[in-house]
Structure formats: structure tokens, C-alpha cells
C-alpha positions in Angstrom: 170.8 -137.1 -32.6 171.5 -140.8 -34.0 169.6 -139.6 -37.0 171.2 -136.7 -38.0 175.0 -138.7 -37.9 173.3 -141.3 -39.9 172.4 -138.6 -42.5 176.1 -137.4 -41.8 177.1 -140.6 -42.8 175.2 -141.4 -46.1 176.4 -137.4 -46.8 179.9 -138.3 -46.7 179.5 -141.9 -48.6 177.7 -140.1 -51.6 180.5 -138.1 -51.6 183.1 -140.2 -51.5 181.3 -142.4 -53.7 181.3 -139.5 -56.3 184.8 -138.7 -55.6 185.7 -142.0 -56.6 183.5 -142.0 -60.0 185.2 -139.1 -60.9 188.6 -140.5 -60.2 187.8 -143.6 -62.3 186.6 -141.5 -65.0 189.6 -139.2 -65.2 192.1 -142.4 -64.8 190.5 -144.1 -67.8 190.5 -140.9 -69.9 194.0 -140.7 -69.0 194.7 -144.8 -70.0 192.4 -144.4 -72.9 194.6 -140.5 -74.9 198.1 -142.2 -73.8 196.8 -145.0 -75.5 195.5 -143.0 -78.5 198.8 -141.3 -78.4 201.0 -144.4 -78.3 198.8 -146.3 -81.1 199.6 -143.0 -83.6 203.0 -143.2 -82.7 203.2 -146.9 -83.6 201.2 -145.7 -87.0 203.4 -142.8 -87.9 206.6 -145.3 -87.8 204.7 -147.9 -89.9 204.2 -145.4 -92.2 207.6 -144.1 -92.1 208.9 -147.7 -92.7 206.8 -148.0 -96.3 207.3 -144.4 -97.2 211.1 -145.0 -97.1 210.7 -148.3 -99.5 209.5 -146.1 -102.1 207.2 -148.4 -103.8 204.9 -146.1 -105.5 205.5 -144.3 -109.4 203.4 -142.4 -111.5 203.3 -144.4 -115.1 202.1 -142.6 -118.3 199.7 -145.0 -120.5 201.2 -147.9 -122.7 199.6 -150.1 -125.3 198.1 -151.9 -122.2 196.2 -149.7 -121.0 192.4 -149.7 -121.7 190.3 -146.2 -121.3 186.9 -147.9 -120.2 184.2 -147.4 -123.1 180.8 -145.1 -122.1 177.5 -146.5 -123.2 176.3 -142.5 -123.6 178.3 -139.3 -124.8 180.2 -137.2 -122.1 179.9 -133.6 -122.6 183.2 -132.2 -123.8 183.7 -129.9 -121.1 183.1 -132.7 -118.1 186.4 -133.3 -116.3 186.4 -136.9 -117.5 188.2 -135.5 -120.3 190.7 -134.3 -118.2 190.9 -137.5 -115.9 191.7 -140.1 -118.7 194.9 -138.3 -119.4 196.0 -138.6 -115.9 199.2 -140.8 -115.4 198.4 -143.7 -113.3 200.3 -145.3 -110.0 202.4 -148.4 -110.3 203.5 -150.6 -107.1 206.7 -152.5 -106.4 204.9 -154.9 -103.9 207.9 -157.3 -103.2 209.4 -155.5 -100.0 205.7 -154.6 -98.6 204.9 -158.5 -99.0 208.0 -159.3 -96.8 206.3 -157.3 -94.1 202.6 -158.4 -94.9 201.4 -160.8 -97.4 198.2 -159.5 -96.9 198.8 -156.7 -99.3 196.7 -156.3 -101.9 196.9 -153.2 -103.3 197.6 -149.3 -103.3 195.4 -146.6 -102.9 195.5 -143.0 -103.1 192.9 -140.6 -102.7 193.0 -136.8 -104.7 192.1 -133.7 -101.6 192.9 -136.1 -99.1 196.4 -137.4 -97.3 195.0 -141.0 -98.3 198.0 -142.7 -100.0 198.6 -146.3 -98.3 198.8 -149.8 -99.3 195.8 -151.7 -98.3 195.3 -155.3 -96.9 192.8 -158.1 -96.8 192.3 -160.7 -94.0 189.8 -163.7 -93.3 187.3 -161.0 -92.0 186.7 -157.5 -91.4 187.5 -157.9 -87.7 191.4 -158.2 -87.8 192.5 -154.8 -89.3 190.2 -152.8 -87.3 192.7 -153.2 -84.3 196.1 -154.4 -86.3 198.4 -152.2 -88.1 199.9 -153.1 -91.1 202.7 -155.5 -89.8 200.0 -157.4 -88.3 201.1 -155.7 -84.5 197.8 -154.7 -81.8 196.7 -151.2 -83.2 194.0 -149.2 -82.2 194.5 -147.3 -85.8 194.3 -150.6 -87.0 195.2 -150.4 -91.0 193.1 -149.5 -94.8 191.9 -153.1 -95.4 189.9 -154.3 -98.5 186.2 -156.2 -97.9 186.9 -160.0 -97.1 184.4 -161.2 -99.4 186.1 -159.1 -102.9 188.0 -160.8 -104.9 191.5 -159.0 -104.8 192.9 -159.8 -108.2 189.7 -158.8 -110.1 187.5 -155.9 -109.4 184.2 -157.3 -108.3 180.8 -154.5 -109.5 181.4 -153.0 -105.5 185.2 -153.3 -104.5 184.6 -152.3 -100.5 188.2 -150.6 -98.5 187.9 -149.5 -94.9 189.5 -147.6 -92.6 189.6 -145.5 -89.4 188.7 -142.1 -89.5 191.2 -141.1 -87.3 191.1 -137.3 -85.9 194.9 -137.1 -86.4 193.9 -137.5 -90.0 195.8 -140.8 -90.5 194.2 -143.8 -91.8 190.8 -142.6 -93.6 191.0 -139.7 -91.3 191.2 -137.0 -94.0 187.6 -138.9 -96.4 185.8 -136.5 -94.0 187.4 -133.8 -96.8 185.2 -134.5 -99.2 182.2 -132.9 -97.5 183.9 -129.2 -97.4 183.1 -127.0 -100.5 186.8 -126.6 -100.6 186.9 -130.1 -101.8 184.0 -129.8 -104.0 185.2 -126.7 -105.4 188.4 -128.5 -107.4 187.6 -131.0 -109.9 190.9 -132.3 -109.7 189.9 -134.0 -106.6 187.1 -136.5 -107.5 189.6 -139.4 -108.5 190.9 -142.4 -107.2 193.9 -144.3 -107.9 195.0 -147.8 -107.5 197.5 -150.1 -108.4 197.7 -154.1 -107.6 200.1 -156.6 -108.7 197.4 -157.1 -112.0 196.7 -153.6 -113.2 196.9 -150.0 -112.3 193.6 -148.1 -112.5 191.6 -144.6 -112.3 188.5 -144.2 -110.6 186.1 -141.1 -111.1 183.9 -140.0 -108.2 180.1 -139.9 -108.3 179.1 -140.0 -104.8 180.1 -138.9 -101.7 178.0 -138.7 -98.3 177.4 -138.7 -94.6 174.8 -141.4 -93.6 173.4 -143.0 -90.1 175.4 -146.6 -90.1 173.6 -148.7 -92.7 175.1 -151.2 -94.5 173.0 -150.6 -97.9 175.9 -149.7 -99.9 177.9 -152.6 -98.9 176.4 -154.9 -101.3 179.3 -156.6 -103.8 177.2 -159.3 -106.1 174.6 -158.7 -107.8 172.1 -161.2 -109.4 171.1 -158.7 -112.6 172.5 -155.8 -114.3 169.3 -154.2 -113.5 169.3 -154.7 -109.7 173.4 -152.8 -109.9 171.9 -149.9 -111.6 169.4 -149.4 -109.1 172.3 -150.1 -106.5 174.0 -147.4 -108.6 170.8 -144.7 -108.8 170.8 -144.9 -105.0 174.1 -143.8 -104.2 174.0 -141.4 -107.0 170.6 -139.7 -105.6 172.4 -139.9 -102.0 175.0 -137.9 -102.4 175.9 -134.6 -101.0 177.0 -132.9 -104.2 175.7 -133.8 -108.0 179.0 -134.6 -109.7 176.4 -135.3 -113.1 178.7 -138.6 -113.6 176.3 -141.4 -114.7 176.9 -145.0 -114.0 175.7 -147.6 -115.7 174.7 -151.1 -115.6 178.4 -152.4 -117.3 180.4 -150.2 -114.8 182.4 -151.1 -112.0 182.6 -148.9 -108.7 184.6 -148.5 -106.2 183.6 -147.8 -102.3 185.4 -146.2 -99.4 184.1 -146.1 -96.0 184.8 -144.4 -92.7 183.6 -143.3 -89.6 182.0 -139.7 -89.3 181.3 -140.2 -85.6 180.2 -143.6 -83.6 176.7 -143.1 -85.2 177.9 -142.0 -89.0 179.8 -142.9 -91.7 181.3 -141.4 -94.8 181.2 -142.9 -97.8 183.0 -142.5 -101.3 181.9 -144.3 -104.5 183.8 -144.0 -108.1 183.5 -145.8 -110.8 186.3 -147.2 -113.1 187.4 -145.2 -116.3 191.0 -146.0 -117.2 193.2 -149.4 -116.5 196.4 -150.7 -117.2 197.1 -154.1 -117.0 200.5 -155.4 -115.9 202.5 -157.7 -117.7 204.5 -161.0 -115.2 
């Protein structure tokens, strides 16, 4: 008998001892969406806040702007032709620097809802968690590589960001891997403006990859070991945009999470700037 209510016993503890697993579990799934959900919310009013500054205009080209020269000829009918007459973005950074002086630039992203200012800290630790006015964000914020040089395009200029199912933040990158995306031409550029110039970027790689960080190199000692750099990502990507980039080029990179294991990753290179008169 005193073995079968010690059986009883150890019945009753695994039990309870799964009972209270599953509590735990449930309570910090619970902590973990109100949480997610109070972190948007604190996003969405940031947002709100610089939407309602109105910092960002389209600009047509001037006698400073500079349409970046090609070493080979373009085929008449490539988009490029089309991209170069694109009007640019200009930024009125004065009110955003009130609220940040970490701003450094603007970005926004054709096919996508990507159209934020972006930031650079000390690292690339802070903005992973911090929202734009510096507050404790699970979002966190778009945030340039800490080792670019923000007034000057380095041969990689790196920006981050969340990919954030909600599609704030770099949530919407994950776009660029639907044929939808593919399908419009329109879609493979990138604009930027910073207090020096106001640029165009055209896409010529986009991918899904296991976590490396291959692509994230920014110096290079040769202009033969960039176009090597360059050949890689061009021979990685998903679709063949038949953009070349060469050894002279500049590039452009924007990365996100796909899952805790993935990333998606954007590269451009620079066709068209406009530099800003003080």
C-alpha cells in the first residue's frame, strides 16, 4: 500500500509541476504580446510626431546635381533610363535634430512602407531596443552602421532595422522577395537625403541568407577586392536585375531580419546625387 500512495504522490507532483510550466509559459506569452503591443504603440506615435513635421519634399534636379558616370554602355531600354529622371527627396533636418541629434539621414524605400529618418549611435547595440527619441523600444529605430562615415558615402553604407511583423521599421524589406515586387521596375530604387546631398540608389541585389555577416564589409584595401565584394552579392541574389557594378561604384546595404536564423538583405548602387548648398 505505502508504494502505491508514493506513486500517487510523484503522479500528482508531475502534474502539478506541468501545470505550473504551462502557467509560466502562457504568463510570459501574455507579458511578452502586451509588450509587443505597447512597444508599436509607442512606434506608431513617434512616427506620427515626424510625419506631422513634414520634413520630407520631392526636388527636381538643379545645376548641382551629378548623374553618376558608367564605365560601360546601358542598354536603352534598361530602367536606369527611367530612374535618372526621377525627382529626388530633400530633408528639413532642424526640428528632427531637436528631438535626436543622432539623425543622419532619410531614407525611403520604392514597394515598401520604408520612409523614415535614420540614426547613428556609438554602436550597433543602442537602436536595436531605442526608438527614435532615444526612449526603451523593443522596435528600436532604422539606424546607420557605426563605423560609416555619415557625411560621405563610404564603398558599403550599412542601415538596419527591425523586421517588424506589423510591417513598421524594416518590416515591409521582406517585399522584395514576392514576384509582385519583382514584377514593377519602378520599385528597385532607393532614396536618400542628408544634410550634404540628396541621392538615388538603383537596386542590384536582393536576398534571403542564414545570418552571415559577409556583406557587411565597408573598407576595402583595392578596387579589385570591392568588385569581387560586388560579384558576390550580385551572383547571390534572388532575382537578376542585369545591373552591373563596378569597381568605382558606391553601394548601398539594407538589412533585416527574415526570422531569428535569416536575414534580408538589399544592395543598390549610387546613380544620381545632388549636393546641397549651406
Amino acid at each position: 500500500m505505502k508504494k502505491r500512495k508514493i506513486k500517487i504522490k510523484w503522479g500528482n507532483l508531475t502534474i502539478l509541476l506541468i501545470i505550473l510550466i504551462c502557467t509560466a509559459i502562457f504568463i510570459i506569452s501574455i507579458v511578452n504580446i502586451l509588450k509587443w503591443t505597447i512597444d508599436n504603440k509607442k512606434t506608431d506615435k513617434q512616427t506620427e510626431i515626424i510625419t506631422n513635421i513634414k520634413v520630407i519634399e520631392e526636388v527636381t534636379d538643379d545645376e548641382n546635381t551629378e548623374i553618376i558616370e558608367q564605365p560601360i554602355t546601358i542598354d536603352k531600354n534598361a530602367p536606369y533610363w527611367n530612374f535618372i529622371k526621377m525627382n529626388l527627396i530633400d530633408a528639413d533636418f532642424n526640428e528632427l535634430k531637436q528631438i535626436n541629434k543622432e539623425v543622419r539621414g532619410w531614407i525611403q524605400v520604392n514597394g515598401t512602407n520604408i520612409n523614415y529618418p535614420y540614426v547613428q549611435a556609438s554602436d550597433n547595440d543602442f537602436y536595436l531596443n531605442h526608438s527614435f527619441d532615444k526612449s526603451s523600444n523593443g522596435a528600436g529605430w532604422i539606424f546607420m552602421d557605426y563605423r560609416n562615415n555619415p557625411q560621405e558615402f563610404d564603398k558599403n553604407t550599412i542601415i538596419y532595422g527591425h523586421g517588424r511583423s506589423n510591417t513598421s521599421m524594416f518590416g515591409t524589406l521582406k517585399n522584395i522577395l514576392k514576384s509582385s515586387w519583382f514584377k514593377d521596375s519602378n520599385n528597385y530604387v532607393i532614396k536618400l537625403a542628408t544634410e550634404q546631398e540628396n541621392s538615388l540608389w538603383e537596386v542590384f541585389s536582393v536576398y534571403k541568407i542564414p545570418t552571415t555577416s559577409d556583406y557587411l564589409q565597408i573598407k576595402f584595401s583595392s578596387d579589385e577586392e570591392f568588385q569581387n565584394f560586388a560579384n558576390k552579392l550580385i551572383e547571390r541574389s534572388s532575382y537578376n536585375f542585369n545591373t552591373p557594378v563596378n569597381s568605382t561604384d558606391k553601394i548601398i546595404t539594407l538589412s533585416t531580419c527574415w526570422n531569428d536564423e535569416e536575414k534580408v538583405v538589399m544592395h543598390a548602387k549610387l546613380i544620381k546625387t545632388q549636393k546641397k548648398s549651406n
